[in-house]
PyMOL Python script that loads the backbone (N, CA, C, O; Angstrom):
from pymol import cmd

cmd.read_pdbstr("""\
ATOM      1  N   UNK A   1      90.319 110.976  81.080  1.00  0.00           N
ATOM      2  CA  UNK A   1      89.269 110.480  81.938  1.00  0.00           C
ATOM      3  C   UNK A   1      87.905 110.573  81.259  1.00  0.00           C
ATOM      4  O   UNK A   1      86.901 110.020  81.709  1.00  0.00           O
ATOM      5  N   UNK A   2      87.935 111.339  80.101  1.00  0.00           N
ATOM      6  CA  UNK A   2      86.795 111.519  79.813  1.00  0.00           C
ATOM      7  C   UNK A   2      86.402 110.928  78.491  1.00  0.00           C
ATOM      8  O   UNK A   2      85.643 111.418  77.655  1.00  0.00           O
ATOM      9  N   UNK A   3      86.980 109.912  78.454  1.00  0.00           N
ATOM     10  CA  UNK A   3      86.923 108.998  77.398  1.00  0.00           C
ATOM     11  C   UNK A   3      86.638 107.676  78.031  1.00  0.00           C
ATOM     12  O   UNK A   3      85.980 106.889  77.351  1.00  0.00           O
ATOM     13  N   UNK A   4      87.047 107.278  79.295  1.00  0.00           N
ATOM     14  CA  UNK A   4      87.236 106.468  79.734  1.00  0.00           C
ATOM     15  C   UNK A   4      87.035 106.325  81.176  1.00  0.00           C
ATOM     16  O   UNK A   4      87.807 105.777  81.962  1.00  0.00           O
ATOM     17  N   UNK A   5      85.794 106.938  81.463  1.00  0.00           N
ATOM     18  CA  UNK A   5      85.757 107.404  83.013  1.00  0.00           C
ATOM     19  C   UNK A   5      85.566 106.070  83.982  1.00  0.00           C
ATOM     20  O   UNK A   5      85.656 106.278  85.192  1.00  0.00           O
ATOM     21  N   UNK A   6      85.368 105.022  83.636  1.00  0.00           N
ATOM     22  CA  UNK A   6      85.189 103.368  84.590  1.00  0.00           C
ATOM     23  C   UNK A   6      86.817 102.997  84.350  1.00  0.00           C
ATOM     24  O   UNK A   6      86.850 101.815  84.690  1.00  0.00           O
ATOM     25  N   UNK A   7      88.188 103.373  83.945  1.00  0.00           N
ATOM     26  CA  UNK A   7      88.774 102.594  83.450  1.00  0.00           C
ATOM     27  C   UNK A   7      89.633 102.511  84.762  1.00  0.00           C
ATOM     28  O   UNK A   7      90.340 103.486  85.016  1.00  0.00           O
ATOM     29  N   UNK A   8      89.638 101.499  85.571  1.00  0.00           N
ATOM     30  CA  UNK A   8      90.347 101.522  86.648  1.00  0.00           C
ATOM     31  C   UNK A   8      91.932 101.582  86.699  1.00  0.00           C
ATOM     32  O   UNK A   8      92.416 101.847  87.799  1.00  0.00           O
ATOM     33  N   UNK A   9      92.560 101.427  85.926  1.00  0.00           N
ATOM     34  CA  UNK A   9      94.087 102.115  85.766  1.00  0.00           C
ATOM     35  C   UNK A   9      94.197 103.563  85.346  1.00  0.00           C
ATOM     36  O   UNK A   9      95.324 104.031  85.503  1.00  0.00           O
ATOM     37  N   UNK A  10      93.311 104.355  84.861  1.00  0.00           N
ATOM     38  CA  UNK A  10      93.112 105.625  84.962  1.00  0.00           C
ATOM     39  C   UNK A  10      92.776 106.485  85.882  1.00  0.00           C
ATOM     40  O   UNK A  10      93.041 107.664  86.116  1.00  0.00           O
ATOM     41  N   UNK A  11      91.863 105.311  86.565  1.00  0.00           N
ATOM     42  CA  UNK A  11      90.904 106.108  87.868  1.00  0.00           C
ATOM     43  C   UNK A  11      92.193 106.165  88.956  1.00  0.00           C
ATOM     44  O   UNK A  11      92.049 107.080  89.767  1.00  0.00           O
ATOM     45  N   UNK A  12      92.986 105.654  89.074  1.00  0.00           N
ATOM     46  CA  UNK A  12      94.286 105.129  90.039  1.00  0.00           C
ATOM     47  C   UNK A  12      95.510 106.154  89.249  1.00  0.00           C
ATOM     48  O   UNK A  12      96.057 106.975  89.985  1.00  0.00           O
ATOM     49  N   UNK A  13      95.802 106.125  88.238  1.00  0.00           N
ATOM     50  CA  UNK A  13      96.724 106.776  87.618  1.00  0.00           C
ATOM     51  C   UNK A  13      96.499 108.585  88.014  1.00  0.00           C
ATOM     52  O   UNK A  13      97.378 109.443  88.091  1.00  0.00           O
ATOM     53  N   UNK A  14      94.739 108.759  88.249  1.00  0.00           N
ATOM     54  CA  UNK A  14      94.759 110.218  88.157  1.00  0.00           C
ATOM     55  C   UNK A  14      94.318 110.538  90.077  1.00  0.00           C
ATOM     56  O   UNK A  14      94.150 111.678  90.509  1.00  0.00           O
ATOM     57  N   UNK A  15      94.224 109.446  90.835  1.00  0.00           N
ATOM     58  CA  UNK A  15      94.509 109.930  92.274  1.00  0.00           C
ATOM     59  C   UNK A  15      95.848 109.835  92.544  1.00  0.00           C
ATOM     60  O   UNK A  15      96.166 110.469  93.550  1.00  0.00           O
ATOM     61  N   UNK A  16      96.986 109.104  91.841  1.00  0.00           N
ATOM     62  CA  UNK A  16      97.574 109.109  92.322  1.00  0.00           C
ATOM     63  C   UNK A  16      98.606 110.722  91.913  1.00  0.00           C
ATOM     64  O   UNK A  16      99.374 111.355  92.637  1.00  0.00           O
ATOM     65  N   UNK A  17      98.284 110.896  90.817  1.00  0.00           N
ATOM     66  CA  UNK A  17      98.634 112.227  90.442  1.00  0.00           C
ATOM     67  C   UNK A  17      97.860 113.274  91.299  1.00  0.00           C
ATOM     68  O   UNK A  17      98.799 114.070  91.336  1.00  0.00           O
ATOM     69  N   UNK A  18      97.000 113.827  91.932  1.00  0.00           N
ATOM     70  CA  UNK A  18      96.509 114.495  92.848  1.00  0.00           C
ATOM     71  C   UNK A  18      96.847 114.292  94.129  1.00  0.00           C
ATOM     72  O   UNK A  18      97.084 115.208  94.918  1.00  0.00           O
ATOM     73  N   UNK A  19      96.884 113.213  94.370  1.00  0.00           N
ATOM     74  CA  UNK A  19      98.391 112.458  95.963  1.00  0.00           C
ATOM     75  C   UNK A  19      99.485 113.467  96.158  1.00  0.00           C
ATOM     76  O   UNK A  19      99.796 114.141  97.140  1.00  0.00           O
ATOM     77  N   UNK A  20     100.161 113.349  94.509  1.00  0.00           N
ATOM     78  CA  UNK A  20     101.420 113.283  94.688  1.00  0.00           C
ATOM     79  C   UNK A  20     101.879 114.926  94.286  1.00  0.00           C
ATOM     80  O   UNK A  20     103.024 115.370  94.202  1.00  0.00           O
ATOM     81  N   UNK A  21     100.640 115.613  94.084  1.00  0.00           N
ATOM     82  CA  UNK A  21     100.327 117.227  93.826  1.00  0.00           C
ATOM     83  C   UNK A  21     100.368 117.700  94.931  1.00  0.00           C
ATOM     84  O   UNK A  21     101.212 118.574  95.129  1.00  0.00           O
ATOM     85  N   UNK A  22      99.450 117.279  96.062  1.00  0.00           N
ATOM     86  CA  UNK A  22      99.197 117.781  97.231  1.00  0.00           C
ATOM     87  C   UNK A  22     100.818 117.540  97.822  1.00  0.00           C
ATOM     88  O   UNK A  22     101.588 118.500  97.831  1.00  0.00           O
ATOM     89  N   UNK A  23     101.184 116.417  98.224  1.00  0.00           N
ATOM     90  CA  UNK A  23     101.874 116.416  98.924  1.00  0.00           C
ATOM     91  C   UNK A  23     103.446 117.388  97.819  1.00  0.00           C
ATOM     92  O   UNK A  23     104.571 117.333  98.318  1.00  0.00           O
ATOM     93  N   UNK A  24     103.367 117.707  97.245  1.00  0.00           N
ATOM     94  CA  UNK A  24     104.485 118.884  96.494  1.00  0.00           C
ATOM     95  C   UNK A  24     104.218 119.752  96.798  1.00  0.00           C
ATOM     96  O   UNK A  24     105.121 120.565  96.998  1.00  0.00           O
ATOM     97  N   UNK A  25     102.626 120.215  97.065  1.00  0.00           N
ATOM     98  CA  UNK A  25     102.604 121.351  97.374  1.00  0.00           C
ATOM     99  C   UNK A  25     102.609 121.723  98.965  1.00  0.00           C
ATOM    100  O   UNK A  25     102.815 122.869  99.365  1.00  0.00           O
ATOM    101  N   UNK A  26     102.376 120.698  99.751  1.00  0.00           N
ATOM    102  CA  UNK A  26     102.486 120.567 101.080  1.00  0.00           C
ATOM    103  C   UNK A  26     103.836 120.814 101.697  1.00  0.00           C
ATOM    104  O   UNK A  26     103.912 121.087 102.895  1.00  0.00           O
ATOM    105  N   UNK A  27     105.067 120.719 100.821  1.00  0.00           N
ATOM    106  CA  UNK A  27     105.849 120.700 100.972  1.00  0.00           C
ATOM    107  C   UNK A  27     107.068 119.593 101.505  1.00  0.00           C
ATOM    108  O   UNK A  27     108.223 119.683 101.923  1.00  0.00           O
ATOM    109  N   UNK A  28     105.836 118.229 101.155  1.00  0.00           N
ATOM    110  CA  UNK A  28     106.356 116.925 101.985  1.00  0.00           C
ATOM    111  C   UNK A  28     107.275 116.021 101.240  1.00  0.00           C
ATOM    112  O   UNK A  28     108.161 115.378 101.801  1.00  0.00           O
ATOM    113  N   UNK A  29     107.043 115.989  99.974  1.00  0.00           N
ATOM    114  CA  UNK A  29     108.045 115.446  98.830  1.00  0.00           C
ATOM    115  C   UNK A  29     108.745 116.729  97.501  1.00  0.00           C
ATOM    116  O   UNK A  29     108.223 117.819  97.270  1.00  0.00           O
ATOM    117  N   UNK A  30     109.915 116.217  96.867  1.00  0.00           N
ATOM    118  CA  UNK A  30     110.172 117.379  96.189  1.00  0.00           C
ATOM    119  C   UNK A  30     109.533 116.982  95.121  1.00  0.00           C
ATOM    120  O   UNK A  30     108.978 115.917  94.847  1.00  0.00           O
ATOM    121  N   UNK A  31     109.728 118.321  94.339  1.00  0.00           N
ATOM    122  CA  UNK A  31     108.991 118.052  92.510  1.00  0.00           C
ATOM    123  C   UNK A  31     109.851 116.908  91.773  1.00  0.00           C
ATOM    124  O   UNK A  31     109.524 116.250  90.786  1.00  0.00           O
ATOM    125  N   UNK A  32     110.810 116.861  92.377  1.00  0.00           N
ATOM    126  CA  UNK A  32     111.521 115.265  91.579  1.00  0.00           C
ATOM    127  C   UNK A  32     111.048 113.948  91.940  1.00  0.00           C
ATOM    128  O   UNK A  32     110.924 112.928  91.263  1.00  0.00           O
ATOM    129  N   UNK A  33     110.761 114.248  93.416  1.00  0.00           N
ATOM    130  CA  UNK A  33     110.574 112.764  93.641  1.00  0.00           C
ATOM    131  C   UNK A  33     109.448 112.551  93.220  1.00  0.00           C
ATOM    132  O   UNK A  33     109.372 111.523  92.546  1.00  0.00           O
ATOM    133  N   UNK A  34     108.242 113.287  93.383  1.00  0.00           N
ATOM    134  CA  UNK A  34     106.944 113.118  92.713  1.00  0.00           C
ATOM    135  C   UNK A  34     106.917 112.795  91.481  1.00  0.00           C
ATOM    136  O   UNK A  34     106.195 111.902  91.036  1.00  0.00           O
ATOM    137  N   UNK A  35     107.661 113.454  90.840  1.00  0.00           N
ATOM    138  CA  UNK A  35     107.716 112.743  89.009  1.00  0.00           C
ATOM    139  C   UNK A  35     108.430 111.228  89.197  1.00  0.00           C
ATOM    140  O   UNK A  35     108.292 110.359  88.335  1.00  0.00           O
ATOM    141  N   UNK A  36     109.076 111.053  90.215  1.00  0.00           N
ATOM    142  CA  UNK A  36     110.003 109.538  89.665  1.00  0.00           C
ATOM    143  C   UNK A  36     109.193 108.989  90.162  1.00  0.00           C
ATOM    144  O   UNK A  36     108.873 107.947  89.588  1.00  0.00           O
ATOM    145  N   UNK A  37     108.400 109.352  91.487  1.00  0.00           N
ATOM    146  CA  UNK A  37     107.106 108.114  91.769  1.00  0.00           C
ATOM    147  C   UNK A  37     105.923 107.931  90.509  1.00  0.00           C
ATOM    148  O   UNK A  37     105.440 106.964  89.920  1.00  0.00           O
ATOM    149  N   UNK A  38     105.779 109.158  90.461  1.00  0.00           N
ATOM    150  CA  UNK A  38     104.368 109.324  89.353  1.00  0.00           C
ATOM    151  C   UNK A  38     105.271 108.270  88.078  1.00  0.00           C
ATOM    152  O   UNK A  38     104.564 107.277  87.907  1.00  0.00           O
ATOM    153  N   UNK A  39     106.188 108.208  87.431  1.00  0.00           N
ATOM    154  CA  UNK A  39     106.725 107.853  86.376  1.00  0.00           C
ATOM    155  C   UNK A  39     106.790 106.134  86.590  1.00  0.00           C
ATOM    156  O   UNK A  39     106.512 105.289  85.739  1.00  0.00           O
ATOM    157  N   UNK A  40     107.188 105.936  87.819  1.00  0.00           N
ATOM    158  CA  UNK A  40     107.585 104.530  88.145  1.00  0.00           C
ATOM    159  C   UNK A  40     105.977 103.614  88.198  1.00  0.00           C
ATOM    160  O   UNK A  40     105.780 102.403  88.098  1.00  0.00           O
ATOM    161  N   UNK A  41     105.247 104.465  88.344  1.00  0.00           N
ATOM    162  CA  UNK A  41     103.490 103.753  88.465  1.00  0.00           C
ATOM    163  C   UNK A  41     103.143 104.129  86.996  1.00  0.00           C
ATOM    164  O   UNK A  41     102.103 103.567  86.653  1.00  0.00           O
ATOM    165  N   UNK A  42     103.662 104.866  86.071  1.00  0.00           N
ATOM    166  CA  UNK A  42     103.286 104.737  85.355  1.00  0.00           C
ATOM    167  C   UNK A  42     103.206 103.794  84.117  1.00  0.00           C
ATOM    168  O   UNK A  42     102.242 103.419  83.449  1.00  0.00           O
ATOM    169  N   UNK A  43     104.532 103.540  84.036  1.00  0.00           N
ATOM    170  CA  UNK A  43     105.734 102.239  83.662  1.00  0.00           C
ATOM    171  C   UNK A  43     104.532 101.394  84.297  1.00  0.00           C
ATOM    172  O   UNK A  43     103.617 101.295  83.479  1.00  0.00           O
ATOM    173  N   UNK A  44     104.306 100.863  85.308  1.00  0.00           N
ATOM    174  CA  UNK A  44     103.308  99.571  86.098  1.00  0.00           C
ATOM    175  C   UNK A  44     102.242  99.790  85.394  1.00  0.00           C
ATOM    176  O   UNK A  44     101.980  98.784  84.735  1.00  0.00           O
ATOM    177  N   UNK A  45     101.366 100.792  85.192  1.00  0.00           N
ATOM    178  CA  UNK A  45     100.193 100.618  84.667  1.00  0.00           C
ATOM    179  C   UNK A  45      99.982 100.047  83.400  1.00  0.00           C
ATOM    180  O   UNK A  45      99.079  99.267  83.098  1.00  0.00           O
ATOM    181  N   UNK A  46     101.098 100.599  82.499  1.00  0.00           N
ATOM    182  CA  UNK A  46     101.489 100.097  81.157  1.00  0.00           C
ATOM    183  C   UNK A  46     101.810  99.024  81.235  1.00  0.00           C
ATOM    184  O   UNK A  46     101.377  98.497  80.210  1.00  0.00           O
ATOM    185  N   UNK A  47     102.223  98.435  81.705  1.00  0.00           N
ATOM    186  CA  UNK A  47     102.876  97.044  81.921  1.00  0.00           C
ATOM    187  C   UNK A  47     101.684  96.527  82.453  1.00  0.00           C
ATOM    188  O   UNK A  47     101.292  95.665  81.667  1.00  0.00           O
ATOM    189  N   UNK A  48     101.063  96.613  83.225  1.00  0.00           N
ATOM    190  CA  UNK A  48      99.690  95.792  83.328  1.00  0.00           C
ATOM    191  C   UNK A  48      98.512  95.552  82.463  1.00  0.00           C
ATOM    192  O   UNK A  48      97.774  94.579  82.309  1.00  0.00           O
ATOM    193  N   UNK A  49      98.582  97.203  81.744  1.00  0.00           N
ATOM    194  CA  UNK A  49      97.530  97.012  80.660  1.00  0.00           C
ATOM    195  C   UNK A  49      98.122  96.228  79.312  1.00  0.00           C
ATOM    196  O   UNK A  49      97.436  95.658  78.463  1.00  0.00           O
ATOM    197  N   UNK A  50      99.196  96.316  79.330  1.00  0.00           N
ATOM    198  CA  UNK A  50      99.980  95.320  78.138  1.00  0.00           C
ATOM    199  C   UNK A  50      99.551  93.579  78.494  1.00  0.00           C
ATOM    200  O   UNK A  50      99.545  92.679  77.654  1.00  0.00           O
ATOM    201  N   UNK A  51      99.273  93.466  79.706  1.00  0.00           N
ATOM    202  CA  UNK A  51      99.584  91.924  80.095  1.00  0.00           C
ATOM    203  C   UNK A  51      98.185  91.851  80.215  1.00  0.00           C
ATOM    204  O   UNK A  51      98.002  90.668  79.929  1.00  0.00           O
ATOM    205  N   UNK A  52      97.192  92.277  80.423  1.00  0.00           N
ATOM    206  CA  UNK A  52      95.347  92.285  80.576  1.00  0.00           C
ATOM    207  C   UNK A  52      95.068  92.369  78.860  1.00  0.00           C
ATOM    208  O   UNK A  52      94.234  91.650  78.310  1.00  0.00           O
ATOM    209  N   UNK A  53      95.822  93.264  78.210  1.00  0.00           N
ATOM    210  CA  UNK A  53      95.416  93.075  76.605  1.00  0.00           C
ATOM    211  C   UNK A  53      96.096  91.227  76.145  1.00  0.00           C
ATOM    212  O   UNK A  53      95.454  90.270  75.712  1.00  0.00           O
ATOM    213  N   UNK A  54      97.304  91.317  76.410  1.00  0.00           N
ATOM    214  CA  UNK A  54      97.356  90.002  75.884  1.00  0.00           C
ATOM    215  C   UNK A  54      96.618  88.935  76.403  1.00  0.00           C
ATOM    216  O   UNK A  54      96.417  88.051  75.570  1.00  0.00           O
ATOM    217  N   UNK A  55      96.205  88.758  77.385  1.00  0.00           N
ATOM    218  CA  UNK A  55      95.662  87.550  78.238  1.00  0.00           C
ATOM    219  C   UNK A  55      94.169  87.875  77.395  1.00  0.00           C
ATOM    220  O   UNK A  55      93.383  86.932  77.302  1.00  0.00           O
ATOM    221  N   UNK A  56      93.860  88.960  76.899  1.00  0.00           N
ATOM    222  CA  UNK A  56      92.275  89.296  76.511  1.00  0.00           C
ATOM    223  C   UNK A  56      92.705  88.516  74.993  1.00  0.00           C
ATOM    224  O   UNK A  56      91.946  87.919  74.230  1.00  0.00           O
ATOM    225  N   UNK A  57      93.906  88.706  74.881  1.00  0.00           N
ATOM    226  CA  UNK A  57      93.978  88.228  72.497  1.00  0.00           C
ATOM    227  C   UNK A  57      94.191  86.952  72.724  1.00  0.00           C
ATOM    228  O   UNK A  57      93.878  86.286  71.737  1.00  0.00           O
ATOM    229  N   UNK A  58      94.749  86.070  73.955  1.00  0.00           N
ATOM    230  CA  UNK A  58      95.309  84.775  73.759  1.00  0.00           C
ATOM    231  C   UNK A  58      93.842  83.736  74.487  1.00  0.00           C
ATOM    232  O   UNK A  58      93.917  82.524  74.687  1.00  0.00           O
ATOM    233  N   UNK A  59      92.623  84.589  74.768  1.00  0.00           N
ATOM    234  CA  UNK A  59      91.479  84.134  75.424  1.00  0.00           C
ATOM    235  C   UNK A  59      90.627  83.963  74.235  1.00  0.00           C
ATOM    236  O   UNK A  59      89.927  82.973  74.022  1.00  0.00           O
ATOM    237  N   UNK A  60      90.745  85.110  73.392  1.00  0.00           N
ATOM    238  CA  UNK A  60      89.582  85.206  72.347  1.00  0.00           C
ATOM    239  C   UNK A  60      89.331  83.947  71.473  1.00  0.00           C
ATOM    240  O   UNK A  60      90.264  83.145  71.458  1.00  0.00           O
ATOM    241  N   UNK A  61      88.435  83.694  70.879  1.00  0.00           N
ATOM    242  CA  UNK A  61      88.454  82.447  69.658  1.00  0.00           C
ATOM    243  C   UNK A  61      89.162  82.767  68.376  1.00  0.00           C
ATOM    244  O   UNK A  61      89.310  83.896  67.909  1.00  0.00           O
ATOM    245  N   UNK A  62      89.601  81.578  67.840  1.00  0.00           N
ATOM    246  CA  UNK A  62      90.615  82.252  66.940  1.00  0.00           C
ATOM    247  C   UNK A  62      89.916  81.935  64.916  1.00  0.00           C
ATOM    248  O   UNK A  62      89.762  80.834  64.388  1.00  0.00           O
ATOM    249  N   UNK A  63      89.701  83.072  64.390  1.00  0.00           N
ATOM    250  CA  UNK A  63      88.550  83.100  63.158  1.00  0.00           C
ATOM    251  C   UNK A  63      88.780  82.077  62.215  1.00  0.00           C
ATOM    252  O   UNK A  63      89.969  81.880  61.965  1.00  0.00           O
ATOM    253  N   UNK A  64      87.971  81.387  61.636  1.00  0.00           N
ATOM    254  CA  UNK A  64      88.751  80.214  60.586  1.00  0.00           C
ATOM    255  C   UNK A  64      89.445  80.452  59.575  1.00  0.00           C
ATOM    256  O   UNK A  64      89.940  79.605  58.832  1.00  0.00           O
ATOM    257  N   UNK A  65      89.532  81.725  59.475  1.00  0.00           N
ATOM    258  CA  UNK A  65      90.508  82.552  58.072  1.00  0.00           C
ATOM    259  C   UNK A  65      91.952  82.547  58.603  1.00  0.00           C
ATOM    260  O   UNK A  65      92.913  82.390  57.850  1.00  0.00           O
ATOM    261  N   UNK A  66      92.071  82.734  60.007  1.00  0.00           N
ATOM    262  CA  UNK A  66      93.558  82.793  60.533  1.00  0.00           C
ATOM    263  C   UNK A  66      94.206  80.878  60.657  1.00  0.00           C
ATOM    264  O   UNK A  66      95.349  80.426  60.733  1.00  0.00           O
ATOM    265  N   UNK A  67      92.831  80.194  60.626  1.00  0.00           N
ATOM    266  CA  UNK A  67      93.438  78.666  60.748  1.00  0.00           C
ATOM    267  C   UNK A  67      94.016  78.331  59.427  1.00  0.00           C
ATOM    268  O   UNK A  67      94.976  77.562  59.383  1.00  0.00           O
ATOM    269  N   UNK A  68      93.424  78.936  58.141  1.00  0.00           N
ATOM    270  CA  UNK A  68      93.625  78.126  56.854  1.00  0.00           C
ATOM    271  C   UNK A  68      95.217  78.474  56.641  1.00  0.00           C
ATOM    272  O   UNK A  68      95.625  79.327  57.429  1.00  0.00           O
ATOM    273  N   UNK A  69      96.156  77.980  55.745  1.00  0.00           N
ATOM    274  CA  UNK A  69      96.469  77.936  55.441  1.00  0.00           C
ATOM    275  C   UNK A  69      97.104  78.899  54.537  1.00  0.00           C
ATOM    276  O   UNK A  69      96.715  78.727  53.382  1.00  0.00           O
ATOM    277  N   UNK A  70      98.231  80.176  54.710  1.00  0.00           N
ATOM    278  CA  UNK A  70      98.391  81.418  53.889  1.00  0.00           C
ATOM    279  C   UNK A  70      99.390  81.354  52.480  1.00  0.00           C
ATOM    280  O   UNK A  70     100.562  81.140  52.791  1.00  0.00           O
ATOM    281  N   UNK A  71      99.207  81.468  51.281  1.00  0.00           N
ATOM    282  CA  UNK A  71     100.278  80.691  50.248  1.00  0.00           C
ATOM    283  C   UNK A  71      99.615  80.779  48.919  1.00  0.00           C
ATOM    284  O   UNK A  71     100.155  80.293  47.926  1.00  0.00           O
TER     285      UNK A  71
END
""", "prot")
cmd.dss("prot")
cmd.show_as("cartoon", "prot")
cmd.util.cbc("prot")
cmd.orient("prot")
């Protein structure tokens, strides 16, 4: 977070880890299920930031050194 404190899949990644703390310690979910939820959003976040990076490389302009010709 502290590299990256605006990064909104972090900011979400680390309430949802404090969610899913409380309620373990509340006694409302077990320590397993909290990891397979926490794990299963985590998998999503990655998978979203994979698909926001590519849509960001296939947006960019592409340099005239990558147009010429390699040989």
């Amino acid at each position: 977070m502290k590299q990256h404190p605006a990064d909104p899949l972090l900011i979400r990644s680390y309430a949802l880890r404090i969610g899913i703390c409380r309620l373990i310690d509340e006694g409302k979910i077990s320590l397993e299920r909290g990891i397979e939820v926490f794990e299963v959003e985590k998998r999503r976040a990655i998978m979203e930031r994979s698909y926001q990076d590519s849509r960001k490389r296939e947006s960019r302009p592409v340099p005239l050194d990558e147009l010429e010709p390699q040989g």
